[in-house]
GUFIRO-985573 format. One record per residue (C-alpha): x, y, z; residue in one letter; residue number from 1. Coordinates in nm, 2 decimals. Example, Ala and Ser with C-alpha at 12.3 -4.5 7.8 and 13.67 -1.06 7.14 Angstrom:
// residues 2
u, v, w, code, pos
1.23, -0.45, 0.78, A, 1
1.37, -0.11, 0.71, S, 2
//
This chain:
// residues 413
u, v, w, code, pos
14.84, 8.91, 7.91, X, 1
14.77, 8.58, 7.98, X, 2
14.40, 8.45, 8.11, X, 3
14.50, 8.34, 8.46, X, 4
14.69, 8.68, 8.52, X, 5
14.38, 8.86, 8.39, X, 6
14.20, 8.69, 8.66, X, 7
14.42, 8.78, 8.94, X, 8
14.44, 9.19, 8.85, X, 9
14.06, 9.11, 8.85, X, 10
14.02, 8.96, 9.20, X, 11
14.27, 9.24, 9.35, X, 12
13.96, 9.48, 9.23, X, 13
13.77, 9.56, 9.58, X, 14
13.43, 9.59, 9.37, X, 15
13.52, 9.24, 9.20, X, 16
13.59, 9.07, 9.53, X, 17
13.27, 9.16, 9.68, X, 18
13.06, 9.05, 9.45, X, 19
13.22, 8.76, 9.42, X, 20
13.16, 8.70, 9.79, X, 21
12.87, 8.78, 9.81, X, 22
12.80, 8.49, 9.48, X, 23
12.97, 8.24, 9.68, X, 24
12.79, 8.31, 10.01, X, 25
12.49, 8.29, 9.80, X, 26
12.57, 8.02, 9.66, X, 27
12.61, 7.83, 9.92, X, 28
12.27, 7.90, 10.08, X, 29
12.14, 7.78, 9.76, X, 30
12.30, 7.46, 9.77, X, 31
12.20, 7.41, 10.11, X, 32
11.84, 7.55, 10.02, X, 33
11.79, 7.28, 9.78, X, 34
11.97, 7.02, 9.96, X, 35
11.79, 7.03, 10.26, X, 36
11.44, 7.07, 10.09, X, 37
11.51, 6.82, 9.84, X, 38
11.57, 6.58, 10.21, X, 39
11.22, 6.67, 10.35, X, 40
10.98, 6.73, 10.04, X, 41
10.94, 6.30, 9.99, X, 42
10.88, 6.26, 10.39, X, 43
10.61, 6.53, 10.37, X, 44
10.44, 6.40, 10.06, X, 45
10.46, 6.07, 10.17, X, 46
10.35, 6.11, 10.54, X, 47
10.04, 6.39, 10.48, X, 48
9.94, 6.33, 10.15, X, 49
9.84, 6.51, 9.83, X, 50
9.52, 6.64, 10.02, X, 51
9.73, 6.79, 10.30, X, 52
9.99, 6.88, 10.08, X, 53
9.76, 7.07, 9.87, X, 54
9.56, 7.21, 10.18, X, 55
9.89, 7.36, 10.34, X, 56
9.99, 7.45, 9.98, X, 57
9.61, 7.69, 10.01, X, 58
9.72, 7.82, 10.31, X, 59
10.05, 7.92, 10.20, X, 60
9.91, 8.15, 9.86, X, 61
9.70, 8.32, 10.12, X, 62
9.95, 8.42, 10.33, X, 63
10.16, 8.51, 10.07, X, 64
9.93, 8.85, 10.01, X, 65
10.03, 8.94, 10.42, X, 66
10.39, 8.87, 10.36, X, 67
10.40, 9.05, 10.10, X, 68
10.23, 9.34, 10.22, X, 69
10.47, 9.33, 10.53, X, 70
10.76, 9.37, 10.27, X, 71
10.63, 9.66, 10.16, X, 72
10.89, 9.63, 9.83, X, 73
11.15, 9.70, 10.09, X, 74
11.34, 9.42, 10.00, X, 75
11.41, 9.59, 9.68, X, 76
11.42, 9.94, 9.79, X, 77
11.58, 9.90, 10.17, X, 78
11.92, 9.71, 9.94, X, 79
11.90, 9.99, 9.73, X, 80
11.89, 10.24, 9.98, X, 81
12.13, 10.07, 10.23, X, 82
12.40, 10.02, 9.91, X, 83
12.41, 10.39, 9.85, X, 84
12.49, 10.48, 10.23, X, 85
12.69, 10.21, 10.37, X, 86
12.96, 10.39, 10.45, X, 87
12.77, 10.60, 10.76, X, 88
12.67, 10.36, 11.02, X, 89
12.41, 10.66, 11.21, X, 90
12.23, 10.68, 10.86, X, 91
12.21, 10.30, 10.78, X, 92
12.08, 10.23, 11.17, X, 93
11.85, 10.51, 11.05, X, 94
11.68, 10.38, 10.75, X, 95
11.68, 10.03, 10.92, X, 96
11.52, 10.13, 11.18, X, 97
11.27, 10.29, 10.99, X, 98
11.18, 9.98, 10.78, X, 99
11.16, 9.76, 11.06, X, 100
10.94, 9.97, 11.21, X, 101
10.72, 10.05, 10.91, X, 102
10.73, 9.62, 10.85, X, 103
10.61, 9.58, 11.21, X, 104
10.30, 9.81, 11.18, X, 105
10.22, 9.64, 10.85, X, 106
10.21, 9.31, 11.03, X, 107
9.96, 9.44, 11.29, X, 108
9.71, 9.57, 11.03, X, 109
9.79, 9.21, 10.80, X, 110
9.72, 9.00, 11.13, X, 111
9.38, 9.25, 11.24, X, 112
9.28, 9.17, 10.86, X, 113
9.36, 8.79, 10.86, X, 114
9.08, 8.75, 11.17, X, 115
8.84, 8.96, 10.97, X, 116
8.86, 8.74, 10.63, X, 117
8.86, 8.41, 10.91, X, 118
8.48, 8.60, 11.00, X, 119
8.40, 8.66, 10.68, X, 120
8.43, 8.34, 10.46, X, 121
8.38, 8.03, 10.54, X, 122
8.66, 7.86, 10.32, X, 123
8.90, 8.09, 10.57, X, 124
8.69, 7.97, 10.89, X, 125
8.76, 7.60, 10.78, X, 126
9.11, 7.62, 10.73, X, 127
9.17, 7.91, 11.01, X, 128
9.41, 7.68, 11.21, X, 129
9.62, 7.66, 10.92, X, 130
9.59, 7.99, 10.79, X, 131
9.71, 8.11, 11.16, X, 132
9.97, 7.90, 11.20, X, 133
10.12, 7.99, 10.83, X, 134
10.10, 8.35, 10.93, X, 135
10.40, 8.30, 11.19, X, 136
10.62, 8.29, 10.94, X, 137
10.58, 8.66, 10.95, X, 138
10.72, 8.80, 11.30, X, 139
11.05, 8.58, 11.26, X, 140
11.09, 8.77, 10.90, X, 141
11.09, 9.12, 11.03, X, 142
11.34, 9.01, 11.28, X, 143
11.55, 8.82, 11.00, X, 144
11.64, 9.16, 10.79, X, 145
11.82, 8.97, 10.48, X, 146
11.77, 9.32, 10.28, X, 147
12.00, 9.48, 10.52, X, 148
12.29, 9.21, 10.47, X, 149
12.22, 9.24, 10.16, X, 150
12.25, 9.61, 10.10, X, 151
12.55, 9.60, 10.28, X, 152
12.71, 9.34, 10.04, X, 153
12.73, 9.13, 10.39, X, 154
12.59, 8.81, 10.22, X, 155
12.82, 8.57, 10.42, X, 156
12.57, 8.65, 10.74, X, 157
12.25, 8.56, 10.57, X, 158
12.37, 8.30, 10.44, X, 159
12.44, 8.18, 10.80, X, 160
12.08, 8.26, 10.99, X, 161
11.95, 8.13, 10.63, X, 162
12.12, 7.78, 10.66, X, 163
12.05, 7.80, 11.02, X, 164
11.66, 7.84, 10.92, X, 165
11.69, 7.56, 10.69, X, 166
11.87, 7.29, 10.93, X, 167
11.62, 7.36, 11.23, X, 168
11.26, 7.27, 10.98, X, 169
11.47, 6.98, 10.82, X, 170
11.52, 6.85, 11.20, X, 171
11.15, 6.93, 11.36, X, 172
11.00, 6.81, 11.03, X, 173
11.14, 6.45, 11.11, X, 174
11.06, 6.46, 11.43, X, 175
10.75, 6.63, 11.43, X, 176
10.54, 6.53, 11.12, X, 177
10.49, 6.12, 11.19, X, 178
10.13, 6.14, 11.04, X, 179
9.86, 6.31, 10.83, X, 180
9.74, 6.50, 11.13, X, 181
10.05, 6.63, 11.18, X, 182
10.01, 6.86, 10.87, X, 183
9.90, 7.16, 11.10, X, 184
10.24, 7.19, 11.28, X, 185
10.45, 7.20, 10.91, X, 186
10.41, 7.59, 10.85, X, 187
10.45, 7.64, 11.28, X, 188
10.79, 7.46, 11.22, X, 189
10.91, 7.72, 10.96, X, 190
10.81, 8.00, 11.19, X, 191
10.99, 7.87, 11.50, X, 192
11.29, 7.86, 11.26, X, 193
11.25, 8.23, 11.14, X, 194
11.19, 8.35, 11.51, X, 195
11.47, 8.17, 11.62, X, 196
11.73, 8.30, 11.37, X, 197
11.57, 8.62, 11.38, X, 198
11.68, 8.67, 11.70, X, 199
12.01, 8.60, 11.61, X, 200
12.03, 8.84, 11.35, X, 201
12.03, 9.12, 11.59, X, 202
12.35, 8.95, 11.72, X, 203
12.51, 9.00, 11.44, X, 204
12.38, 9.34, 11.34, X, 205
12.51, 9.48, 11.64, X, 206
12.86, 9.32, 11.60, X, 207
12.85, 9.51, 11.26, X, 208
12.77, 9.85, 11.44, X, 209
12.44, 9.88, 11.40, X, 210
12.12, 9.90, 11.62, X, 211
11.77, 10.03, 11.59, X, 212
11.73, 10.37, 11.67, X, 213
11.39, 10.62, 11.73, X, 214
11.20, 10.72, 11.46, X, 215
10.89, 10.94, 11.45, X, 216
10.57, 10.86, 11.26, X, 217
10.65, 11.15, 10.96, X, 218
10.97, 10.95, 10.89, X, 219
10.75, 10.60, 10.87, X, 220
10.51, 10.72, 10.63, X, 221
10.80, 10.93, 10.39, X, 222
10.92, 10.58, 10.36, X, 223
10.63, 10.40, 10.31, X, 224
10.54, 10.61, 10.05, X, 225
10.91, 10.59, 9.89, X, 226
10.80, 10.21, 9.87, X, 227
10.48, 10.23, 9.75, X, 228
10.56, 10.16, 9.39, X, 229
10.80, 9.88, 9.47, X, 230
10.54, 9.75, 9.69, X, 231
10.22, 9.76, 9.42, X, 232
10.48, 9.60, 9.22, X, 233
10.50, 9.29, 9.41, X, 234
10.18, 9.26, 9.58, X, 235
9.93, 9.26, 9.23, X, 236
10.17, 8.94, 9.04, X, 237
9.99, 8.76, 9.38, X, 238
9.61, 8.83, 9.17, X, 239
9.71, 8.55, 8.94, X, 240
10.03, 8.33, 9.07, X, 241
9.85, 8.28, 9.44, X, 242
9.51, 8.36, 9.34, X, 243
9.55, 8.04, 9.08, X, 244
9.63, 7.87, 9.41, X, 245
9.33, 7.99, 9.53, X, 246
9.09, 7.93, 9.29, X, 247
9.22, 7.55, 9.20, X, 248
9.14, 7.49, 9.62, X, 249
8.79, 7.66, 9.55, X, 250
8.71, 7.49, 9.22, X, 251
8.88, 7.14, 9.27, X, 252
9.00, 7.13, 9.58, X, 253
9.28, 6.96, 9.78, X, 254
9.41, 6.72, 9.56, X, 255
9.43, 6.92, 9.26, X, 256
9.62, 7.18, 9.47, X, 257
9.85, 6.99, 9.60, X, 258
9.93, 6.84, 9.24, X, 259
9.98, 7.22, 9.09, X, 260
10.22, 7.29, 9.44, X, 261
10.41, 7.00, 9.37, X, 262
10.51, 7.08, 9.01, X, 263
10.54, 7.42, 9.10, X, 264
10.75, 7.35, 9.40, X, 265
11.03, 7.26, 9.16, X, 266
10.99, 7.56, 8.93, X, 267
10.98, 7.79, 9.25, X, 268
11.36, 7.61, 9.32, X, 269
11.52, 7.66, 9.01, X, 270
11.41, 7.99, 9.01, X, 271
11.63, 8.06, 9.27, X, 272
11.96, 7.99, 9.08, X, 273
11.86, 8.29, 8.84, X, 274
11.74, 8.49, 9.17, X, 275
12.12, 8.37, 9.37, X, 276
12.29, 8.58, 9.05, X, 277
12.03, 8.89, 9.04, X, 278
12.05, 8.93, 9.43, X, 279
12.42, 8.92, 9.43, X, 280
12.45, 9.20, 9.14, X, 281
12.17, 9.40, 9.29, X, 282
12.37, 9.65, 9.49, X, 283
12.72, 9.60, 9.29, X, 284
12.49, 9.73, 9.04, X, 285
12.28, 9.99, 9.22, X, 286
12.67, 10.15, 9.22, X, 287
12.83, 10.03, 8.88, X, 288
12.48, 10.02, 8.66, X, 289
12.74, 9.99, 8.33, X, 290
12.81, 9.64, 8.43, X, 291
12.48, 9.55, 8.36, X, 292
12.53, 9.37, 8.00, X, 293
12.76, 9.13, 8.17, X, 294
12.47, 9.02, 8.41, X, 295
12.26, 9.00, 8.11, X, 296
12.44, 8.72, 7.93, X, 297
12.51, 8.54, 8.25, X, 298
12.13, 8.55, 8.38, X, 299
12.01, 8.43, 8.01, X, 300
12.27, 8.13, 8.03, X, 301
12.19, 8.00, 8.32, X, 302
11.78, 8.06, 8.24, X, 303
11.79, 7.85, 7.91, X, 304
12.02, 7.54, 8.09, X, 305
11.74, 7.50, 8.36, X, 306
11.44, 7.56, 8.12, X, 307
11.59, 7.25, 7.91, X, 308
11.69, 7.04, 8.25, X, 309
11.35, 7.08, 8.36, X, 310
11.16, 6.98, 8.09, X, 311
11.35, 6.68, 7.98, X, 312
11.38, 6.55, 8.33, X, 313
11.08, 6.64, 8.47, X, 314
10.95, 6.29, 8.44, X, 315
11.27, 6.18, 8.70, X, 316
11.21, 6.42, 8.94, X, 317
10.81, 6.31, 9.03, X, 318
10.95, 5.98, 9.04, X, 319
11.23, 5.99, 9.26, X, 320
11.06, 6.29, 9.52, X, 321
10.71, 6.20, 9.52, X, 322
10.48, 5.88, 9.48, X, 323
10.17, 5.79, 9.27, X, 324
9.95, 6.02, 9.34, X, 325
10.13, 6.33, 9.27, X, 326
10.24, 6.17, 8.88, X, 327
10.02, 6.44, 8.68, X, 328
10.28, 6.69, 8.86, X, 329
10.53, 6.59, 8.54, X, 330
10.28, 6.79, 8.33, X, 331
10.31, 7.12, 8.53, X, 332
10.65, 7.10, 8.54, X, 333
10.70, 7.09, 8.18, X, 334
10.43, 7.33, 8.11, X, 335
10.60, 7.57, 8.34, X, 336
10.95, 7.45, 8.21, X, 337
10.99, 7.78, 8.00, X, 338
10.90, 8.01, 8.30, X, 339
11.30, 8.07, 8.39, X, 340
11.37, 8.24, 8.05, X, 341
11.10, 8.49, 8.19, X, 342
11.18, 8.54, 8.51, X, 343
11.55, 8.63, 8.41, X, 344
11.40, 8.88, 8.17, X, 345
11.18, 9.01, 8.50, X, 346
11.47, 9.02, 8.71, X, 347
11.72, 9.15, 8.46, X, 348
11.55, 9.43, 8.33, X, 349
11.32, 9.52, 8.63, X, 350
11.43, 9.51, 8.95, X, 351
11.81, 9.47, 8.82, X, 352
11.79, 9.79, 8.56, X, 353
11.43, 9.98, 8.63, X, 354
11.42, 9.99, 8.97, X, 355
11.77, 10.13, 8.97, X, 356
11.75, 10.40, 8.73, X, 357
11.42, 10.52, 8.95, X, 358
11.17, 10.37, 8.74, X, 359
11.01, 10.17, 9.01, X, 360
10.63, 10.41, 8.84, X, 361
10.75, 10.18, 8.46, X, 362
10.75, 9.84, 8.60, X, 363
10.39, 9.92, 8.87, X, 364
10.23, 9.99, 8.54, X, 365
10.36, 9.67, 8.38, X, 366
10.30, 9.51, 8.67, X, 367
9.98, 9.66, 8.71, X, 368
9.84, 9.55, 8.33, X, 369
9.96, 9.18, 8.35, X, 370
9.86, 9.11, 8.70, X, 371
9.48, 9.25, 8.57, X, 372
9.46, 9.02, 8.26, X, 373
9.61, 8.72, 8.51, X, 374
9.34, 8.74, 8.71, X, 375
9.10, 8.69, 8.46, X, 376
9.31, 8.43, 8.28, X, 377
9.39, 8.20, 8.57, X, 378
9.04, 8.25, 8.69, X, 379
8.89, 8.14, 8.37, X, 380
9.15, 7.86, 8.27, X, 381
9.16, 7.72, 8.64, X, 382
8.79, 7.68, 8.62, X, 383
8.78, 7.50, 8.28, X, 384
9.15, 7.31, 8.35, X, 385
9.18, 7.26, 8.68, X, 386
9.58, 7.25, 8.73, X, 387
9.70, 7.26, 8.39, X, 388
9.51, 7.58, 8.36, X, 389
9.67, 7.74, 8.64, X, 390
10.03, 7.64, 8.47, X, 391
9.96, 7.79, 8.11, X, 392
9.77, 8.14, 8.25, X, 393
10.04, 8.17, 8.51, X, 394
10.32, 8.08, 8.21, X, 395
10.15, 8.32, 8.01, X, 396
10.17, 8.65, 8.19, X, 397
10.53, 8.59, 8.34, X, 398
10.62, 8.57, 7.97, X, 399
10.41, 8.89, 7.90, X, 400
10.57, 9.08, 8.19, X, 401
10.89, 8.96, 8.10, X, 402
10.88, 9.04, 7.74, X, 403
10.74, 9.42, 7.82, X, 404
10.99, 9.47, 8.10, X, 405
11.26, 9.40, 7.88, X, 406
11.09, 9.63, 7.57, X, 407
11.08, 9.90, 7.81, X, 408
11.42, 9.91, 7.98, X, 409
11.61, 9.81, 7.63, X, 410
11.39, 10.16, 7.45, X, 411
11.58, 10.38, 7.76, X, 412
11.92, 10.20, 7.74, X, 413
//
């Protein structure tokens, strides 16, 4: 049998044609979400500054922690969930309803907390502005329920809202931001755009069948607690990636910051080729886990092009997408430059293979252990290095984590 008729009794497979769908519609959001980024990251650093830019780059690592927490590891184990039952409309508006729910009592108590911390230390007091406006990010991301597309293997939709996100920052950032000053309104921007398109999401949810339904209290806290693992997961990799974020705004302040963010920036992006490929196998594989191997050797080919493009070119991409002041950057990008190889492992044999054979308790504990040692490693290397410390200790644990979850999840295969 020839190649190209191979190909075609593959694409008349219903299971084959989703996921390739759902990689295309990915896809696309990823060109766009680099596209458009790539269109407003110059004006920004060029217009605020590598003190602003490091200042809302500190505001961002704190509010990470809330968004996080108002998660809840649902965006792992809502897909999951919603894969398994998409069939029945009733119980898919059930468990969505749930989660939302759950997300928008988690966002209360992060907000009540948020004021408290403004109280309570003064770097928080100085910067509460910031830090408030950063947190509106969060109401626009219950609304905006990508997990539920997602688990549904409806990725065409987000990538919609999600493109429709991007093109309303790129447009208010240009006509917004005109100075330094103008910093303040960057992260108020982003949460317009996630209200907005949040909004819409419910547009579309209901034109797939679905709307929110009552839930009682019991029901929130059996799936809060269903979560919980996912969630301690997520939230403690925060004690060194954002805490280095942190502690270089403490210790060295603005500038330093906003050098770290920049190179990181770029890291953070090309992450997101390996994430477009573990997102759109996440529920084909929550059904078909025997497939995995194959999302293995694409995930690891893809990881160890963009660890080589980013080293060799990091120099290019300071150049061309930021000025002088940000040229140290180059080092933390090539520092970093190995990180994709480890987040694929992460991604492959975590969330992609752990958390779908019900091991969610596995990866907490690995999770758990690196997240510990990162603290004390970024804290002690941020101190000493200022921004190149934050890229090793940060480099180092993702390459612990990824190298346990992959010993652990190869010694049950």
């Amino acid at each position: 049998m020839s190649i190209l008729k191979k190909i075609k009794q593959q694409l008349k497979n219903k299971d084959v044609k989703v996921l390739l769908e759902n990689f295309l519609s990915l896809s696309l959001l990823q060109v766009v979400g680099y596209i458009l980024p790539l269109l407003t990251l110059p004006y920004i650093a060029k217009v605020i500054g590598v003190a602003y830019f490091g200042e809302i780059a500190f505001a961002s690592a704190v509010i990470v922690f809330f968004q996080t927490l108002v998660d809840y590891g649902y965006n792992y184990t809502g897909v999951r969930d919603i894969s398994r039952i998409r069939e029945n409309k009733e119980e898919v508006s059930k468990v969505y309803s749930t989660i939302f729910f759950s997300k928008l009592i988690l966002m209360v108590l992060g907000f009540i907390i948020l004021v408290l911390l403004i109280f309570m230390i003064p770097e928080f007091e100085r910067n509460r502005k910031i830090l408030l406006f950063t947190f509106s990010i969060i109401p626009g991301y219950i609304l905006y329920p990508e997990w539920l597309f997602q688990g549904l293997e409806k990725m065409k939709y987000s990538a919609i809202l999600s493109t429709i996100i991007k093109l309303i920052f790129t447009l208010l950032i240009f006509i917004v931001v005109k100075s330094g000053n103008d910093y303040v309104y960057i992260p108020l921007i982003n949460g317009a755009g996630f209200l907005i398109v949040g909004i819409l999401a419910f547009f579309f949810i209901k034109r797939l069948g679905y709307s929110l339904v009552r839930v009682s209290v019991k029901e929130i806290i059996i799936s809060l607690k269903g979560s919980t693992d996912m969630f301690i997961s997520l939230i403690l990799p925060n004690l060194y990636t954002n805490m280095s974020t942190i502690f270089l705004g403490n210790y060295w302040g603005r500038v330093s910051t906003g050098i770290f963010d920049a190179g990181n920036k770029f890291i953070g992006l090309s992450q997101q080729f390996t994430n477009v490929l573990s997102r759109a196998f996440y529920p084909y594989l929550a059904r078909k886990l025997e497939k995995h191997s194959i999302f293995e050797r694409i995930s690891l080919i893809l990881s160890l092009i963009i660890s080589v493009g980013l080293y060799f070119l990091a120099p290019l991409i300071v150049s061309v997408f930021y000025n002088n002041d940000f040229v140290d950057a180059v080092i933390v990008i090539r520092i970093m430059s190995i990180s994709p190889i480890f987040i694929f492992m992460m991604n492959a044999y975590g969330t992609n293979y752990l958390v779908l054979k019900g091991r969610e308790h596995v990866l907490r504990n690995i999770v758990l252990v690196c997240s510990i040692l990162g603290l004390g490693l970024s804290w002690i290397l941020v101190k000493k290095y200022s921004f190149i410390g934050a890229a090793i200790a940060i480099t180092s644990i993702w390459a612990l984590r990824g190298l346990l979850t992959m010993y652990y999840a190869k010694r049950k295969i």
